[in-house]
C-alpha positions as CSV (number, residue, x, y, z in Angstrom):
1,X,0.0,0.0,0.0
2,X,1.2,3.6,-1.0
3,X,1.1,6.5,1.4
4,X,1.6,8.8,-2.2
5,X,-0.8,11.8,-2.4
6,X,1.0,12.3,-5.6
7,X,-1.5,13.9,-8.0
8,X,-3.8,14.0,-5.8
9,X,-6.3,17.1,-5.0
10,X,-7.5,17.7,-1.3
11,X,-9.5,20.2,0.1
12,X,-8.7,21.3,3.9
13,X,-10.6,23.6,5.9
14,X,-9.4,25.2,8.4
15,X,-6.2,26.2,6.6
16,X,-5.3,29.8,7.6
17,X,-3.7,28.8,10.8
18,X,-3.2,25.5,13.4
19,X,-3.5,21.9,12.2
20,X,-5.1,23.0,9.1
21,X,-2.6,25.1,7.9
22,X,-0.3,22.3,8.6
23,X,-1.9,19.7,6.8
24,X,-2.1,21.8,3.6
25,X,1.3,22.5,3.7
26,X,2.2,19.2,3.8
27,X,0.3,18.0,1.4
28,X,1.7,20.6,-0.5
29,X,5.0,19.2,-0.1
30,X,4.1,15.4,-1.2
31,X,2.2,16.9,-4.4
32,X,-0.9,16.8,-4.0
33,X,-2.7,19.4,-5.7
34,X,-4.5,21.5,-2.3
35,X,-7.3,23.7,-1.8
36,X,-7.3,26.0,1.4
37,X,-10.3,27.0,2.8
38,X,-10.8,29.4,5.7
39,X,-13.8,32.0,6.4
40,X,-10.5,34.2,7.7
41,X,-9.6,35.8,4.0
42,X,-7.4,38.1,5.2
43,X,-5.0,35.7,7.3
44,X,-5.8,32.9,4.7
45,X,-4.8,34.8,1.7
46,X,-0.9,35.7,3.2
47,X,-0.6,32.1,4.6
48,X,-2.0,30.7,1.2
49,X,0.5,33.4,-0.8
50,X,3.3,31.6,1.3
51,X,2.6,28.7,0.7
52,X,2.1,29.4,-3.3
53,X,6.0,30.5,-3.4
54,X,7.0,26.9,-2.7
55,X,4.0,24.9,-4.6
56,X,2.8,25.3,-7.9
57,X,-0.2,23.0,-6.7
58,X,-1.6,25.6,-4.2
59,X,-5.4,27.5,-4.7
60,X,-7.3,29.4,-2.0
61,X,-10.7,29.9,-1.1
62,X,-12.2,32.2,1.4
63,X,-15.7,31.7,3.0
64,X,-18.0,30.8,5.7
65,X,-18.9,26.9,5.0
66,X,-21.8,27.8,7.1
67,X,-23.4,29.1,4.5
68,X,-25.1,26.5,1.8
69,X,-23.7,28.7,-1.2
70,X,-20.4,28.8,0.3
71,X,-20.0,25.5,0.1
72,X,-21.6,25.2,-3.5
73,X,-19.0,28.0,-4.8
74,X,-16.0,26.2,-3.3
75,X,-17.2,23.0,-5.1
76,X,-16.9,24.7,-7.8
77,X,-13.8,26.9,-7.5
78,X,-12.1,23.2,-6.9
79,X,-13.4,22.2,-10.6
80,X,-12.5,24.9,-12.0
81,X,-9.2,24.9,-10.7
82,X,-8.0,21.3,-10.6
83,X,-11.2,19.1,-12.3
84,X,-11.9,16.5,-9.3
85,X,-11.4,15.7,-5.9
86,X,-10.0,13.0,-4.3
87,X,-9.3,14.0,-0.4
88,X,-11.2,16.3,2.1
89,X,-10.1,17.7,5.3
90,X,-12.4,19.3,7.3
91,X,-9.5,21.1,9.7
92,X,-12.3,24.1,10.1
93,X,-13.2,24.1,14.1
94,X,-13.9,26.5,16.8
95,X,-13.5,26.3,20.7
96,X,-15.5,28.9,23.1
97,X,-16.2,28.7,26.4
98,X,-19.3,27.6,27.9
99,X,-21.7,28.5,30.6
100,X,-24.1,25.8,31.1
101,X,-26.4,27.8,33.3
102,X,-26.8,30.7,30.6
103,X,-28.1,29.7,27.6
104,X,-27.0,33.0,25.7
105,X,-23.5,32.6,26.8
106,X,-22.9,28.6,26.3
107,X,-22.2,28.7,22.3
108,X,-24.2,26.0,21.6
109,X,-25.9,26.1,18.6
110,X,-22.7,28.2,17.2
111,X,-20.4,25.4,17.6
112,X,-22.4,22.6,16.7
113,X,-23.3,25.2,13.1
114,X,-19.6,25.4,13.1
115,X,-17.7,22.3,14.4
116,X,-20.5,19.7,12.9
117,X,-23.6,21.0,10.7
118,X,-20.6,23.0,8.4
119,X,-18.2,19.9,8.3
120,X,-21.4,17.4,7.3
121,X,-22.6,20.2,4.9
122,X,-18.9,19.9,2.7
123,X,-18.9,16.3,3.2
124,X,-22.2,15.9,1.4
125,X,-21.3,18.2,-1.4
126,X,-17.9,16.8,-1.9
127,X,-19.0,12.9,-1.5
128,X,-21.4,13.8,-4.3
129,X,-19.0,15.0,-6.8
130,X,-16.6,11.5,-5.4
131,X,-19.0,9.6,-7.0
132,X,-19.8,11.4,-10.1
133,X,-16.0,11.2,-10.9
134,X,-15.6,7.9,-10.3
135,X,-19.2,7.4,-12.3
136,X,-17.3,8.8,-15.3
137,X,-14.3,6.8,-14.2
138,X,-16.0,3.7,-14.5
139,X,-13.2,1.6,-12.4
140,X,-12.9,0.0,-9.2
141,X,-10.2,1.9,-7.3
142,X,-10.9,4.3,-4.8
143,X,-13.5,7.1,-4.9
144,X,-12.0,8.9,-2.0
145,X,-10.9,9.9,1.6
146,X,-12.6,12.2,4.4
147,X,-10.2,13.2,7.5
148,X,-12.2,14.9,10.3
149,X,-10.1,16.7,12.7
150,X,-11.7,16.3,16.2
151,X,-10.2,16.3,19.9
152,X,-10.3,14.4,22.7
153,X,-12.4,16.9,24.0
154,X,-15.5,14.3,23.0
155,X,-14.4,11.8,26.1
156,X,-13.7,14.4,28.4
157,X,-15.8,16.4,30.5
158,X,-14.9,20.3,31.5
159,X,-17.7,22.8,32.7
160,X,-15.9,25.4,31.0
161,X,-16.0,23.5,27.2
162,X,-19.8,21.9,27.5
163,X,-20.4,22.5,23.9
164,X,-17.2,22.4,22.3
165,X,-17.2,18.9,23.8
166,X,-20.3,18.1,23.0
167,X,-19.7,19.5,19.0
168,X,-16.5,16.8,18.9
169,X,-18.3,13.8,20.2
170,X,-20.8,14.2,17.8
171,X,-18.4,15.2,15.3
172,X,-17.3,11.5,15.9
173,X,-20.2,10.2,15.8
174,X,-20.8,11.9,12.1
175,X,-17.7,10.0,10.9
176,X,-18.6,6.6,12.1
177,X,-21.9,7.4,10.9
178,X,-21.3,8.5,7.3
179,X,-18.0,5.9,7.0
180,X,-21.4,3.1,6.8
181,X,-23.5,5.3,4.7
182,X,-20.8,6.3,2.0
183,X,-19.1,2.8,2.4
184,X,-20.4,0.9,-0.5
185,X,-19.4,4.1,-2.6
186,X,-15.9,3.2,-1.9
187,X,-15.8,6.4,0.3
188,X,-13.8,6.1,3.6
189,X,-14.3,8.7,6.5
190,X,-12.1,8.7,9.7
191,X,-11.0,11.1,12.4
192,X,-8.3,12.3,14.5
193,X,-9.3,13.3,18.0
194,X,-6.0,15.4,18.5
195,X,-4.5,15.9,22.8
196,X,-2.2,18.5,23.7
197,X,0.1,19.4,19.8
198,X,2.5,22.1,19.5
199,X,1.2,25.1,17.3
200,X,2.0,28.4,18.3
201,X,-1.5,29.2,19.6
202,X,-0.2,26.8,22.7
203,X,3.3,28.3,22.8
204,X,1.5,31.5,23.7
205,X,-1.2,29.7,25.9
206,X,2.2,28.5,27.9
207,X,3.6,31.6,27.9
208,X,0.7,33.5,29.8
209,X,0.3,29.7,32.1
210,X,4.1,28.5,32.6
211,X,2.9,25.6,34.7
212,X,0.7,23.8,31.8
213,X,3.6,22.2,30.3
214,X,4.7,20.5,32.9
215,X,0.8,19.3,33.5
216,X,0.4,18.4,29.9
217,X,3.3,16.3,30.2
218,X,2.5,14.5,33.7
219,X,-1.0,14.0,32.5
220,X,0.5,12.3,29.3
221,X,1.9,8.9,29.6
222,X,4.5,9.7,26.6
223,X,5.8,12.3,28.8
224,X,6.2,14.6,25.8
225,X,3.7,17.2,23.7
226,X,3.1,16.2,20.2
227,X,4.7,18.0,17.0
228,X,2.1,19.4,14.4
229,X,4.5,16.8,11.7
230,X,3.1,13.9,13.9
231,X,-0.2,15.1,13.5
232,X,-0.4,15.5,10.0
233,X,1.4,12.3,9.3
234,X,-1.4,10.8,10.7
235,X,-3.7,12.3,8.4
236,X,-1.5,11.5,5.4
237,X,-2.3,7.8,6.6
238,X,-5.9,8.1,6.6
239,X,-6.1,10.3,3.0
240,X,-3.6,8.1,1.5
241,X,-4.5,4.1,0.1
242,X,-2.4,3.0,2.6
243,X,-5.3,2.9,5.3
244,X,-7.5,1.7,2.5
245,X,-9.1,-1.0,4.8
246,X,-9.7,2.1,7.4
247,X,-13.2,3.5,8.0
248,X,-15.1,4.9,10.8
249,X,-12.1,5.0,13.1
250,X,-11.4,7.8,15.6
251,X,-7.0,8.0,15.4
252,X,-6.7,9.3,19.3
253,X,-3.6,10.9,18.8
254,X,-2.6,12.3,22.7
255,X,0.4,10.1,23.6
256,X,-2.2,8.2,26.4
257,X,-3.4,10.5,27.6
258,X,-7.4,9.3,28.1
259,X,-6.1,5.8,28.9
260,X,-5.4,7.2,32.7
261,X,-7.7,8.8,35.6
262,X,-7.1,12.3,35.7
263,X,-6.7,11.6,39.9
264,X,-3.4,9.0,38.5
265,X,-1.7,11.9,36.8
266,X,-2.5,15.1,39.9
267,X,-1.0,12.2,42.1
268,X,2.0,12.1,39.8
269,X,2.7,15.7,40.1
């Protein structure tokens, strides 16, 4: 089996900044022909400019994928720009704090719009036009690849991130759920419920709390934090025909650190 993306044409949302951005990039790097997508136009326009200096095989497109045309025009913009696609990413998540007692301040319905409704919406549109290639194609190899990036978030409970928990277990839930339904399309969906990775969004989160990397690392049986190039690895796996027996899976990629009671690792400290 070939981890290649050679030739291949992904989109990943989320790609201005964090995991996103890193998966496109890499992608970029092992020539497959990449779409970044991010409602941030501004920041996703100089990262995409960046990255087109290196790669011939970069396009961006700026938009909120909450929005039903938004996710009708990037369909299109992809086909116009490279003809199919074979790979999805959906890299585009957010994380706000919750209040369970005040329903105008516990993000709810934003976050499951953005982390879950936005995310099934492109994976519709884009599984149709996976099977209308391969329709044309008339073959029997692969149609395509979905990565979902989640967190562990979805088997962990925190007062303070009710709904962006809630929005990644039911993320997961979506892939297992749409890895049966698109199966027999030869369509495979997965996910990567992603622990404690260092981007520079946590650099500056340890800056301002100098004792959370010493926690992250006692709560993490690994006893390390996780570099973004591990991460996306991992998602060159699951796009690639190397995990072509793979569907439905959630990758927890935190070094261990659900396998243990949280009481194990304070004790530790």
């Amino acid at each position: 089996m070939s981890f290649s993306l050679d030739g291949k044409t992904a989109i990943v949302t989320g790609a201005a900044n964090g995991i996103g951005h890193e998966v496109a990039r890499h992608f970029s790097a092992q020539n497959a022909r990449v779409m970044l997508v991010d409602r941030d136009e501004e920041k996703l326009e100089t990262e995409a400019g960046k990255l087109a200096k290196e790669f011939e095989n970069v396009r961006f497109f700026a938009g909120d994928l909450r929005e039903k045309l938004t996710v009708a025009n990037l369909l299109s913009a992809i086909i116009d720009d490279f003809g199919t696609v074979d790979i999805l990413v959906n890299g585009a998540h957010q994380v706000l704090p919750s209040d369970p007692l005040d329903a105008t301040e516990d993000h709810f319905e934003e976050l499951l719009q953005q982390n879950v409704l936005a995310n099934l919406r492109v994976t519709q549109a884009v599984a149709k036009r996976m099977i209308a290639q391969v329709d044309k194609r008339g073959d029997e190899r692969p149609v395509g690849s979905v990565v979902n990036l989640s967190s562990i978030a979805a088997d962990r409970t925190n007062k303070e991130q009710l709904a962006y928990s809630v929005s990644c277990a039911a993320l997961n839930q979506m892939t297992r759920s749409l890895a049966v339904a698109f199966a027999d399309k030869r369509i495979r969906v997965n996910a990567i419920a992603i622990g404690s990775v260092r981007l520079a969004n946590m650099e500056e989160h340890m800056k301002e709390n100098p004792d959370m990397h010493d926690l992250s690392i006692t709560a993490t049986p690994l006893g390390r934090i996780a570099e973004a190039q591990e991460v996306v690895e991992t998602a060159q796996y699951l796009a690639s025909e190397a995990s072509g027996f793979v569907t439905g899976q959630i990758i927890t990629f935190d070094g261990g650190r659900t396998l243990i009671d949280p009481l194990q690792a304070a004790a530790a400290r």
